[in-house]
C-alpha positions as CSV (number, residue, x, y, z in Angstrom):
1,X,0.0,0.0,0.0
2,X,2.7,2.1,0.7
3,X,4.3,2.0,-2.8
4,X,0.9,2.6,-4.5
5,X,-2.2,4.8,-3.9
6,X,-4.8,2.8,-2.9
7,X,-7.0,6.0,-4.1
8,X,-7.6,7.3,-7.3
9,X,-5.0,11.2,-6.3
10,X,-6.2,12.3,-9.4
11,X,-9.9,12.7,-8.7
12,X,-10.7,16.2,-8.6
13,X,-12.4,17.8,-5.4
14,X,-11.8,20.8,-3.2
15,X,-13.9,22.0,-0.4
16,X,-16.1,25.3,-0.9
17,X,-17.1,25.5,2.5
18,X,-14.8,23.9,4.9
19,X,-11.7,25.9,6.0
20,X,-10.7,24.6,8.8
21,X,-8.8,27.6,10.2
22,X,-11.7,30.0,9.9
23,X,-13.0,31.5,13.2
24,X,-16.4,30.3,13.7
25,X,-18.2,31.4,17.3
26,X,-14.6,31.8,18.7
27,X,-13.3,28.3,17.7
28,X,-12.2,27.5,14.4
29,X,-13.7,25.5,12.0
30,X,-11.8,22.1,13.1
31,X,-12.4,22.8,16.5
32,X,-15.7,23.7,16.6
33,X,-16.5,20.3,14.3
34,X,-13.7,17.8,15.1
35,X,-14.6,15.5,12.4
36,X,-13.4,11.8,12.7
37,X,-13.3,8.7,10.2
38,X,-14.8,5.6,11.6
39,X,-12.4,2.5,10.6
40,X,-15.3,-0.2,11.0
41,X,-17.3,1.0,8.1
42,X,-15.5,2.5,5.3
43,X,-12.3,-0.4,6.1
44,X,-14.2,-3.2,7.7
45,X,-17.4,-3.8,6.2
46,X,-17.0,-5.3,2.9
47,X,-20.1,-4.5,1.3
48,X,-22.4,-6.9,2.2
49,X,-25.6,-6.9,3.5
50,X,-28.5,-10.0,4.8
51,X,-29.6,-10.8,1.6
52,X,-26.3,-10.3,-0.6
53,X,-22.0,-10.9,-0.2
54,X,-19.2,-8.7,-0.5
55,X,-19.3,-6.0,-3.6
56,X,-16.3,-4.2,-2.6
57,X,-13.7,-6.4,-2.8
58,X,-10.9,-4.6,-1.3
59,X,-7.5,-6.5,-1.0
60,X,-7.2,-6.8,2.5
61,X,-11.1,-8.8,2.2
62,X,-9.6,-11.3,0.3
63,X,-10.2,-14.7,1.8
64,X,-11.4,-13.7,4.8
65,X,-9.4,-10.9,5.4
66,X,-7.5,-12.5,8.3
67,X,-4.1,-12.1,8.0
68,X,-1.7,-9.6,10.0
69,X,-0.8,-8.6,6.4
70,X,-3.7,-7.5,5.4
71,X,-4.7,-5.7,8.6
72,X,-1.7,-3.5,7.8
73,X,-2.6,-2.6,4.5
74,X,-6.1,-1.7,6.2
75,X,-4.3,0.5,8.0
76,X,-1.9,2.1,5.1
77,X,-5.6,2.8,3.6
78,X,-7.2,4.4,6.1
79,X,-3.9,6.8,7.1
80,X,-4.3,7.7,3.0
81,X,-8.0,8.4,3.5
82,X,-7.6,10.6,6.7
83,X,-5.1,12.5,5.2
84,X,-6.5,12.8,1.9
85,X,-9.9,14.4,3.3
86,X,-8.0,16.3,6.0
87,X,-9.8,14.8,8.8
88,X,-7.8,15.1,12.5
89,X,-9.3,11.9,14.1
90,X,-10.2,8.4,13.8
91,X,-12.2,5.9,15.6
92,X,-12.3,2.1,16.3
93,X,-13.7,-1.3,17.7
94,X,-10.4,-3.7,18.2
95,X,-12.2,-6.4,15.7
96,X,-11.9,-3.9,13.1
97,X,-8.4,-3.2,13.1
98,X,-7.1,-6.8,13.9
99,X,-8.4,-10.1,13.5
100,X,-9.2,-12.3,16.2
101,X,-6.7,-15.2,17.0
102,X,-7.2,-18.4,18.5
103,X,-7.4,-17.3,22.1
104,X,-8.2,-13.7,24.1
105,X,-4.5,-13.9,24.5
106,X,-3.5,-14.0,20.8
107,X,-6.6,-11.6,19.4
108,X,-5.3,-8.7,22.2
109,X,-1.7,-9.4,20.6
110,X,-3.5,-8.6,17.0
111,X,-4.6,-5.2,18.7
112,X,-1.5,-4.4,20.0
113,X,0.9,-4.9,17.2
114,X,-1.5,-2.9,14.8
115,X,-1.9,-0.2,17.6
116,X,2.5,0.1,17.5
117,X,1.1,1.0,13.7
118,X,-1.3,3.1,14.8
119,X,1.2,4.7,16.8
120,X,4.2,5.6,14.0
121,X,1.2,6.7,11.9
122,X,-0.4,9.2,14.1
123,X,3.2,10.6,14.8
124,X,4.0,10.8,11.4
125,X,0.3,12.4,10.5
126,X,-0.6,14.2,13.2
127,X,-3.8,12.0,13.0
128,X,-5.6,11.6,16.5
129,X,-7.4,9.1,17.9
130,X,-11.2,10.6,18.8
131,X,-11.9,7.1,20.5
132,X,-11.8,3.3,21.0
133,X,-13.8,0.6,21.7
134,X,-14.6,-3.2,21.7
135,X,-16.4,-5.2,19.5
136,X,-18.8,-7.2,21.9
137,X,-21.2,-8.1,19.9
138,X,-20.4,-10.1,16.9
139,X,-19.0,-13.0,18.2
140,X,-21.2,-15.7,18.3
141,X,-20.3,-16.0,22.6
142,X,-22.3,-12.7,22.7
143,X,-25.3,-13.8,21.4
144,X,-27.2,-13.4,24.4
145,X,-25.0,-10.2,25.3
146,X,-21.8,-9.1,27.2
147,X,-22.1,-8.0,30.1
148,X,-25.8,-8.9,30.4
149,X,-25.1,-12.7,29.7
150,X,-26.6,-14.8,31.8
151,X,-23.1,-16.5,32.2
152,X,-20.6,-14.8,34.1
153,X,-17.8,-16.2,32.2
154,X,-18.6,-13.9,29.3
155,X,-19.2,-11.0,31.4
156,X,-15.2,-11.9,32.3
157,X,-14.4,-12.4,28.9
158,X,-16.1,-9.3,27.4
159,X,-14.3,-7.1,30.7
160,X,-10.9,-8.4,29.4
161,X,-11.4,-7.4,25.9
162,X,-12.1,-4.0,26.9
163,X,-9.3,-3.9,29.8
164,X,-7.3,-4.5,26.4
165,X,-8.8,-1.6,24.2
166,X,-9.1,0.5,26.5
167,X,-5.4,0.6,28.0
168,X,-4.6,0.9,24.2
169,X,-7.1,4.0,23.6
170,X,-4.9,5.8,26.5
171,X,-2.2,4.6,25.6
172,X,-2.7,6.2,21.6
173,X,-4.2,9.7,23.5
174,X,-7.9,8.9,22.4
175,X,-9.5,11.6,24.0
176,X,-13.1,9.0,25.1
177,X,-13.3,5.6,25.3
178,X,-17.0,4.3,23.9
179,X,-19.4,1.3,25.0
180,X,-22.3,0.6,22.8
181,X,-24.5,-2.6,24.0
182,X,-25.2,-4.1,20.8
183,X,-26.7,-6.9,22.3
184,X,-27.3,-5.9,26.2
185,X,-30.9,-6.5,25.5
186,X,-33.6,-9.1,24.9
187,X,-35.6,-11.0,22.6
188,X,-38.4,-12.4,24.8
189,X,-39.3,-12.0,28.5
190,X,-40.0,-15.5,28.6
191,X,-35.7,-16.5,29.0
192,X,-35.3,-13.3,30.4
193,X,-34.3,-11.6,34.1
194,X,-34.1,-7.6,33.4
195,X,-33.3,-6.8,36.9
196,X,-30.3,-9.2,37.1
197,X,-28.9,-8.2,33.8
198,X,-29.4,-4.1,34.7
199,X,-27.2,-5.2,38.1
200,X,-24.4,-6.8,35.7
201,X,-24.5,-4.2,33.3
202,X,-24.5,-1.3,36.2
203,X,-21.2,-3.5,37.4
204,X,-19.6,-4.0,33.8
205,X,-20.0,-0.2,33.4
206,X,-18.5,0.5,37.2
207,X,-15.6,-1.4,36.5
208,X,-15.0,0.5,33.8
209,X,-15.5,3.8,35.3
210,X,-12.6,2.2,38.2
211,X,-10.2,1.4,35.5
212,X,-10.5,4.7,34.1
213,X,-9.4,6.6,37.4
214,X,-6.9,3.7,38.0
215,X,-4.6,3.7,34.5
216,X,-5.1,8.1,35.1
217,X,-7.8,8.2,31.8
218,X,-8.6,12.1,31.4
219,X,-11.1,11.8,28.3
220,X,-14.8,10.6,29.0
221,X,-16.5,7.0,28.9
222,X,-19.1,7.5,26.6
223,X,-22.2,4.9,26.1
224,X,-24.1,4.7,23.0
225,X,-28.2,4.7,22.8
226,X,-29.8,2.8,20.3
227,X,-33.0,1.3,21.1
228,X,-33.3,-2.4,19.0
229,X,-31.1,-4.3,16.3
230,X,-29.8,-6.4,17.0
231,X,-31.4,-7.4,19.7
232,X,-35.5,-6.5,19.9
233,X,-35.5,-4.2,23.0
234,X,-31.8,-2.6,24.1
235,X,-31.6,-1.5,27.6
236,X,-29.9,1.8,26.2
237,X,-32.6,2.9,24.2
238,X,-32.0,6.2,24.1
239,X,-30.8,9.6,26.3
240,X,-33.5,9.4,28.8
241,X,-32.9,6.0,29.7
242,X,-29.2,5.9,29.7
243,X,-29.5,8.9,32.0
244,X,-32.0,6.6,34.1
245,X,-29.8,3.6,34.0
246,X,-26.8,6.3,35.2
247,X,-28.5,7.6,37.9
248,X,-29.7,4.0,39.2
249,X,-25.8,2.9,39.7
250,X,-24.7,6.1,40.8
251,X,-22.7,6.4,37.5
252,X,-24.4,9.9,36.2
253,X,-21.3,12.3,37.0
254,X,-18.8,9.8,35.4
255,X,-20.5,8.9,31.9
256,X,-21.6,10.9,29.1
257,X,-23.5,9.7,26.1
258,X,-22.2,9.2,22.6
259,X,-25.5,10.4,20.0
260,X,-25.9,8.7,16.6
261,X,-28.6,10.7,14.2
262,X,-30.1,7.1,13.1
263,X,-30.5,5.7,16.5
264,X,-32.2,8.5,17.7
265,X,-35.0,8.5,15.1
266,X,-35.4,4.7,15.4
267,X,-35.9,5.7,18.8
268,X,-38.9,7.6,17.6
269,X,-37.0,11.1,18.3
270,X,-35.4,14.0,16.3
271,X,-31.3,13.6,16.5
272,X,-31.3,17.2,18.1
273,X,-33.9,16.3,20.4
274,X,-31.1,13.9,21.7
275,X,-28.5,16.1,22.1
276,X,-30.9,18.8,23.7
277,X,-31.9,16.2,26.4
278,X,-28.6,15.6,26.9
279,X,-27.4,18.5,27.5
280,X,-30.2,19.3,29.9
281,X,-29.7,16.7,31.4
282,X,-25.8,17.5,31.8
283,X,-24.4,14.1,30.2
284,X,-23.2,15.6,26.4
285,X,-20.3,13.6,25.2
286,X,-19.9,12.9,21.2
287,X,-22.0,12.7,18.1
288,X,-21.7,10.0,15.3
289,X,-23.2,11.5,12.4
290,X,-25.2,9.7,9.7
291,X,-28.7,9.4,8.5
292,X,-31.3,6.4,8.3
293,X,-33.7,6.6,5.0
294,X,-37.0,7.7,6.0
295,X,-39.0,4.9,4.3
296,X,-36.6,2.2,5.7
297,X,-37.1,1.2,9.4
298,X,-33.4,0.2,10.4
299,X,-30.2,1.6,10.9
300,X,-28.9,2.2,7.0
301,X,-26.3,4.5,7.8
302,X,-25.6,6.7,5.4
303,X,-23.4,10.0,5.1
304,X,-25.5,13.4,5.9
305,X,-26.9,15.3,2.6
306,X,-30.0,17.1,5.2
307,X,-28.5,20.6,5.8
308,X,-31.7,22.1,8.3
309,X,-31.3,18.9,10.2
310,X,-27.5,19.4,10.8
311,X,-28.3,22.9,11.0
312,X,-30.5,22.4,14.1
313,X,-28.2,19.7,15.5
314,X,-25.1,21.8,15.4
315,X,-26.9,24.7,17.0
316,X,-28.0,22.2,20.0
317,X,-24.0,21.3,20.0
318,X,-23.1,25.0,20.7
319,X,-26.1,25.7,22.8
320,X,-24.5,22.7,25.1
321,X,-21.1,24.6,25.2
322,X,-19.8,22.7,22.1
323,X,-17.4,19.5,22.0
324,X,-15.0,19.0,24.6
325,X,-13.2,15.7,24.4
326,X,-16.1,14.6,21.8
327,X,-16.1,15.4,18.0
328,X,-18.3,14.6,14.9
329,X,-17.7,11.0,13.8
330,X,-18.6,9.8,10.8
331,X,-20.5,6.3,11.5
332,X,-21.6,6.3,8.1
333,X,-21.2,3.4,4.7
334,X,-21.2,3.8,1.1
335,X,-24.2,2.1,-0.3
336,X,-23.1,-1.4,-1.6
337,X,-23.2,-0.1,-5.8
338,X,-20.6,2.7,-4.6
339,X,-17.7,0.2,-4.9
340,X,-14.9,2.3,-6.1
341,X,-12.3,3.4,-3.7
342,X,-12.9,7.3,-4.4
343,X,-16.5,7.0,-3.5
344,X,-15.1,6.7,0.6
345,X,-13.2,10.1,-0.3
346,X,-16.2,12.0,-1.8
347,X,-18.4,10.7,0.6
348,X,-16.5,12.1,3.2
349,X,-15.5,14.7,1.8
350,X,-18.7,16.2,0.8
351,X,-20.2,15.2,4.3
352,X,-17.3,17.2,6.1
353,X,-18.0,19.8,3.5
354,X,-22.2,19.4,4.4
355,X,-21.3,20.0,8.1
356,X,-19.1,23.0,7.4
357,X,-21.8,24.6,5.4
358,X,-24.3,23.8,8.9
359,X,-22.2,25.5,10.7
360,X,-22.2,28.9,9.3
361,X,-26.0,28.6,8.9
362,X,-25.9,28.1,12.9
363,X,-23.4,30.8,13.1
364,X,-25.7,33.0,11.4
365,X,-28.3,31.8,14.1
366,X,-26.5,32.4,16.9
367,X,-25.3,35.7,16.2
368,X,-28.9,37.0,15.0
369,X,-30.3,35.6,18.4
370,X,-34.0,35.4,17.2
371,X,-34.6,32.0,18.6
372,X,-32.9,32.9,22.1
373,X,-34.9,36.1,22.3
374,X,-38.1,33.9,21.5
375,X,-37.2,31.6,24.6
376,X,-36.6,34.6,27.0
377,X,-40.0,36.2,26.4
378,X,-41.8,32.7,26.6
379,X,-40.4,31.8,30.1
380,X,-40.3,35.6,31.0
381,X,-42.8,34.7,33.7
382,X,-40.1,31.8,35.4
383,X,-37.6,34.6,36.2
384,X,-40.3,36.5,37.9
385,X,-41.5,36.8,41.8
386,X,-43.7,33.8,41.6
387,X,-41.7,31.7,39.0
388,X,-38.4,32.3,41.1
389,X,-40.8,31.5,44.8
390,X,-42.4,28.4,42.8
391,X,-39.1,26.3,41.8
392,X,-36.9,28.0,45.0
393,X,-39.7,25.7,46.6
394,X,-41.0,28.6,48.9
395,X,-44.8,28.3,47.4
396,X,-46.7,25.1,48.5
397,X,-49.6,24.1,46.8
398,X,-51.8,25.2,49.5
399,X,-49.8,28.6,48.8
400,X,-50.3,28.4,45.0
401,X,-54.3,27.8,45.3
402,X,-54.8,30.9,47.9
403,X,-52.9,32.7,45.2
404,X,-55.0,32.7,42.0
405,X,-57.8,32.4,44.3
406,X,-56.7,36.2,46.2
407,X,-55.7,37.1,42.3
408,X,-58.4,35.9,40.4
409,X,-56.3,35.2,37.5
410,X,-57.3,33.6,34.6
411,X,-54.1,32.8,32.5
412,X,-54.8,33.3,29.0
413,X,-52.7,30.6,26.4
414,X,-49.8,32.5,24.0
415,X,-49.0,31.9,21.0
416,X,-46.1,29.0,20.5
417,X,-45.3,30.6,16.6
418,X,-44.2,27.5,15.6
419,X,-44.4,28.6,12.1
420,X,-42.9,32.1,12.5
421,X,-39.8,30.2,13.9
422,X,-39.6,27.6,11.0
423,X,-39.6,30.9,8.6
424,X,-36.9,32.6,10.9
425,X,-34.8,29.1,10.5
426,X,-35.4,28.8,6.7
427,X,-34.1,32.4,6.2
428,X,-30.4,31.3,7.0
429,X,-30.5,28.2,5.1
């Protein structure tokens, strides 16, 4: 790989909107975005789908793709990409960057010898890692789940797998380390004991959280909502109930929440609701940013091409402060007819261009302030006498009924202008 381009250096492209040292809300561009290349579906996946093989054929897929060989020319490919589309991070499960050996012994080996390439490459790039994780899910031992197995022997399994990833994500600077239960969850009630599998998930994630503060970790552990598929029900369904699940094991001020766009609408929500509730609810970590199709109900994946949407979800990013350790990952796959090796680069290339093009619309937002003024004179009234005496908890609701009784109020309903607002948002667009 290193003697030829795996990509096609002639294909013409330049970004119109992306500069990533422009100053942008006081950040610039890279900073404020943070964009990162996912290895597990633009280097992993070859292509094939439930119904259908490979299509890509890439030469490190070639039978089997199991080789140490080809796991380094993986990685020469992805390096070329990253580079190629200017992108400052990466991201990774350990199964996609090594193949699994004959024991836990041998498969962590994989990990660690490509990590030692990892490690020349990111020196030699400037390349960072945005975050790691491990793949606990598509072994056939997971079947019935992780860390919610009902054998402890693969909860002990599945904890040294990610003692091993994530001692290598600190060890590379990954600024978060990511858990995404793609099968701590159920099929039927009927084999099923929820309460003993939230207790070994609220331990798995614990001992986590204590090997974080023990190997001196500074980045955030991040889980990963999605609310079915694989399994029928997921037990991180989405924001609220992670932030449930936190609070239960007193794990609320050590976790944050890593958002994907297509989980949160097969969760039935918007993907800034998400990131809204998240902030509110203090536990805002990472995005991975893709898009389902809207007459498809599963997770397709696909780059971003909806510039209101990312709009709106990169004006809840800055209304939460902005990224800290997290960053806009690209959890996104070509569709399987886009088998040439430039399709990865345009792909990413116009999505990083996509999200640049969001963010001066939500620049634009910002700095006009229309939407913040809108929420001031709706909840006027809370930073009142009585809204301020009502949550300070100094009104009680004998207090509140003397009150509009002794007033005689009758609170009259205001208009939401719902539609005034979706004008005001289609004016920067």
């Amino acid at each position: 790989m290193s003697k030829k381009s795996f990509f096609d250096r002639e294909t013409p492209f330049e970004y119109r909107w992306y500069e990533p040292g422009r100053m942008v809300l006081g950040k610039t561009m890279a900073e404020q975005l943070r964009f990162a290349v996912c290895y597990w579906h633009s280097f992993a996946w070859p292509g094939s789908d439930t119904f259908g093989g490979e299509t890509f054929m890439r030469p490190w897929h070639a039978d089997g793709g199991g080789s140490m060989k080809q796991a380094r020319q993986k990685a020469d490919a992805a390096f070329e990409l990253f580079g190629l589309v200017n992108a400052p991070f990466f991201t990774f499960h350990d199964r996609d960057i090594a193949p699994e050996g004959a024991s836990l012994a041998e498969s962590n080996r994989n990990v660690r010898k490509i990590g030692e390439v990892f490690e020349k490459k990111m020196a030699q790039t400037g390349v960072k890692l945005l975050w790691g994780t491990a793949n606990l899910f598509s072994h056939r031992r997971y079947m019935a789940g992780a860390a919610s197995n009902p054998d402890p022997e693969v909860f002990a399994y599945a904890a040294a797998q990610v003692k091993n990833v994530f001692d290598l994500t600190h060890e590379l600077g990954g600024e978060n380390y990511v858990l995404w239960g793609g099968r701590e969850g159920y099929e039927t009630l009927l084999n099923t004991a929820i309460g003993r599998e939230l207790d070994q998930l609220g331990r798995f994630l614990t001992l986590v959280v204590e090997h974080k503060h023990k190997i001196g970790f500074k980045g955030a552990i991040l889980i990963e909502p999605k609310p079915a598929e694989p399994s029928k029900h997921q037990y991180d369904f989405d924001v609220a109930t992670v932030f449930g699940f936190l609070q239960r094991y007193g794990l609320e001020k050590e976790v944050k929440v890593n958002i994907e766009q297509n989980h949160a609408t097969l969760a039935g929500h918007s993907f800034e609701h998400e990131i809204a509730l998240a902030n509110a609810l203090g536990i805002f970590g990472s995005i991975d940013m893709n898009r389902g199709d809207e007459l498809l109900g599963w997770d397709t994946d696909q780059f971003p091409n909806n510039l209101p949407q990312m709009a709106l979800a990169l004006l809840e990013i800055q209304r939460a402060g902005g990224f800290t350790t997290g960053g806009l990952n690209f959890d996104a796959k070509l569709r399987r007819q886009s088998i040439d090796p430039d399709d990865l680069v345009i792909a990413h290339a116009e999505a990083m261009d996509l999200c640049a093009r969001a963010l001066l619309v939500t620049e634009k937002m910002v700095e006009d302030g229309g939407l913040e003024r809108h929420l001031r004179e709706r909840y006027a009234g809370w930073d009142g006498k009585l809204g301020r005496e009502i949550l300070g908890g100094k009104k009680s609701l004998d207090d509140l009924a003397a009150w509009v009784e002794k007033k005689g109020i009758d609170p009259q309903p205001r208009s939401g202008r719902q539609e005034w607002l979706e004008a005001w948002l289609n004016r920067w667009i």
